[in-house]
N, C-alpha and C positions, 0 to 999 in steps of 0.2 A: 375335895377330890375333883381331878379337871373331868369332865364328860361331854360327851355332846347331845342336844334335845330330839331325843329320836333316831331316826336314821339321816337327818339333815347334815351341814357340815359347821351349823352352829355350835360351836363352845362354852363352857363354863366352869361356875365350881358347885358342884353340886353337893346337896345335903339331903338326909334323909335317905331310908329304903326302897321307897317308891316313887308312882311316875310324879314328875314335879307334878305340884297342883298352882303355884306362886311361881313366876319369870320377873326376875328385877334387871332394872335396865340403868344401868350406871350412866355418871356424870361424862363431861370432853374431857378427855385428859387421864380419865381414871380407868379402873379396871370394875370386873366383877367380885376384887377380891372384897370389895368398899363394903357386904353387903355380909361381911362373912359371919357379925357379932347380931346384925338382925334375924336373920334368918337359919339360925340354931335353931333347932327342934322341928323344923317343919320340914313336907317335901318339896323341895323348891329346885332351881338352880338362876343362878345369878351369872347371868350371860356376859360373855368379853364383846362387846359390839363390834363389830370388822372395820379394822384399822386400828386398835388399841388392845394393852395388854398383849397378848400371846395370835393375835390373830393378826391375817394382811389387810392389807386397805382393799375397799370395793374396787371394781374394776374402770368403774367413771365415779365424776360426782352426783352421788346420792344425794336429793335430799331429807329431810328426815319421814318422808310418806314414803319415799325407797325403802328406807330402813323398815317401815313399818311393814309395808307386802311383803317383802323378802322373807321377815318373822312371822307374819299371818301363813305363809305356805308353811313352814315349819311346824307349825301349831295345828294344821289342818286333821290331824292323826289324836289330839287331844282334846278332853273333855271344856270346856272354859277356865280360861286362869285367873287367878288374881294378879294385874301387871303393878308391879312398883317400878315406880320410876323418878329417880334425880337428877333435876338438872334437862344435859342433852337426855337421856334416856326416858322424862316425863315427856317430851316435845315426841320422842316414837312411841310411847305408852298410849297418848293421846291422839296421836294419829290414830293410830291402830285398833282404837276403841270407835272413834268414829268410821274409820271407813271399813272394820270387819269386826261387826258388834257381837256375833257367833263363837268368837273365840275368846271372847271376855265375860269373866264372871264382876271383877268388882277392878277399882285402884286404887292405889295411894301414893299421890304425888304430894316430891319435898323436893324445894329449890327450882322450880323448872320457870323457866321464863319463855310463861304463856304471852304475854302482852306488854307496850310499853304505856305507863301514864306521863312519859316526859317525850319532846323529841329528842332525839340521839343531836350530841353537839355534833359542827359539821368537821371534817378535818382540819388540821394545820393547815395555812393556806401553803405554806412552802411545799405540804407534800399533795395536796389539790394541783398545784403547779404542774410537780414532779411526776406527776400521773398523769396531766395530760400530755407532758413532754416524752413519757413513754409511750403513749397511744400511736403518736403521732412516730414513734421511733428515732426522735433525738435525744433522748436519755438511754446510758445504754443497762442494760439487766443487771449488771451486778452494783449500778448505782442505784437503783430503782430498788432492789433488795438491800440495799443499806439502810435504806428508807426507810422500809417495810419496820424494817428491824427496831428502828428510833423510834415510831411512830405507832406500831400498829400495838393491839392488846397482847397480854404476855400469852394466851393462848393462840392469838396468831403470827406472833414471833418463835412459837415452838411447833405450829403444824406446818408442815412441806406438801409439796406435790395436790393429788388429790385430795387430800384431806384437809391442805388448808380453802380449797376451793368447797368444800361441806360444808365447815365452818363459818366462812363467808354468805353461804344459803342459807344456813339454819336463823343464820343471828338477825338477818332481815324478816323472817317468817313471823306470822301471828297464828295464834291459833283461836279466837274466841269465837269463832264462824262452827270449827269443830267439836270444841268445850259444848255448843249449845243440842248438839247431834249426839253427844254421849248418855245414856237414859242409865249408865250401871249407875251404881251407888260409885261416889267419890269420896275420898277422905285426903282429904288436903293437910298437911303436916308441914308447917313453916318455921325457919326461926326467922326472930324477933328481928335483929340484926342483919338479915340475907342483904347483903347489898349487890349479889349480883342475880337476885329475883327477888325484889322489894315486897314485902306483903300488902304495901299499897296493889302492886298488880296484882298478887295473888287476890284478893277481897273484888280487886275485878273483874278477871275469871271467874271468881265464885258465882256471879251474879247470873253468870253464863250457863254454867254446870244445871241442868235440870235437876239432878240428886246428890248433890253435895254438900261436905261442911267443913270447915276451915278450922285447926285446933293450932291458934300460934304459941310455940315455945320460947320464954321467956331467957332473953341472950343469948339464944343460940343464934350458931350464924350460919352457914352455908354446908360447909362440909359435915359428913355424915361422921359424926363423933359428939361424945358427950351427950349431954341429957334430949339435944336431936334425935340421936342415933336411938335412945331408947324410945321416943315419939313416935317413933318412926315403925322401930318395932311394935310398941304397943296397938298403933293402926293396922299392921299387917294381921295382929293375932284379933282385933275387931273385924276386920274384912275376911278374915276365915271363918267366921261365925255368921257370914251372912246368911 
């Protein structure tokens, strides 16, 4: 059922009778519905982030500590929640918990890419080129967006406007500065196979986390399905017991 948290103009799908006590913070690209098969039985609601699913993009680019105030005012009228968060949505889970530790009871991140342990390879030098020859204004934009398109990840070949400029912030950002200012309890929920948050970096994170513990599931891979999705559930119904 669509709702929104509070009187804010946040959306979601909400479960249960009562005020949520659990805020899950979906992946890029996804929606809040990802979250629909976890979070049976409990009072939760699983948020549309702004710009995805059923809601509009921010009005600049946010970056994901944006995201995260924006949600902390939201939250300011509730008791502490438990954040779940995959993916982009662990990257505002974990802001969120370091910079307004008042609104947080516990979390449970799965897939979120906290840190890297490789460097990122550098571009195609054809489209290094073709980038500075846009700067410089002798390429013109809808060559330069050809580009984009040949070249760029398949989530930044489907985000436009603002939101591919998010995208672009989030994917540079680190967070283990943050991870080390979070004191809730953490329950980290990885699969085995994430190739696009490696549990090498999860295990580095972890090191970070003052109250955390890592439970990796065995071939799972990224997206919330299958014996992940129940990991994943299993953490939330441990984190409500805190």
């Amino acid at each position: 059922m669509l709702a929104t948290l509070g009187s804010s103009d946040w959306v979601g799908e909400k479960t249960g009778v009562g005020e949520p006590e659990i805020i899950a913070l979906h992946g890029w690209g996804r929606s809040g519905a990802d979250f629909g098969t976890i979070l049976q039985g409990t009072n939760a609601i699983a948020l549309h982030l702004p710009g995805f699913g059923p809601t509009v993009a921010p009005p600049e680019a946010w970056s994901s500590a944006d995201y995260a105030d924006h949600l902390a005012a939201a939250l300011a009228d509730f008791p502490p929640v438990i954040l779940v968060g995959h993916s982009f949505g662990g990257r505002v889970a974990v802001r969120l918990a370091a910079r307004h530790p008042e609104r947080v009871k516990a979390l449970v991140l799965t897939g979120v890419p906290l840190t890297k342990t490789t460097r990122a390879a550098k571009p195609a030098l054809a489209f290094r080129v073709a980038r500075a020859l846009h700067a410089l204004k002798l390429l013109p934009e809808q060559t330069m967006e050809s580009l984009r398109q040949q070249y760029g990840s398949a989530d930044y070949r489907a985000a436009t406007g603002v939101m591919r400029q998010i995208l672009v912030k989030a994917v540079a950002e680190d967070y283990l500065e943050d991870a080390a200012r979070v004191l809730h309890p953490v329950i980290m929920v990885w699969g085995e196979l994430d190739q696009s948050a490696p549990v090498a970096a999860a295990r580095k994170a972890l090191d970070c986390f003052p109250n955390a513990t890592l439970r990796v599931v065995p071939q799972a891979s990224h997206l919330l399905e299958g014996s992940l999705e129940e990991g994943v559930a299993k953490a939330v119904s441990d984190a409500s017991k805190l």
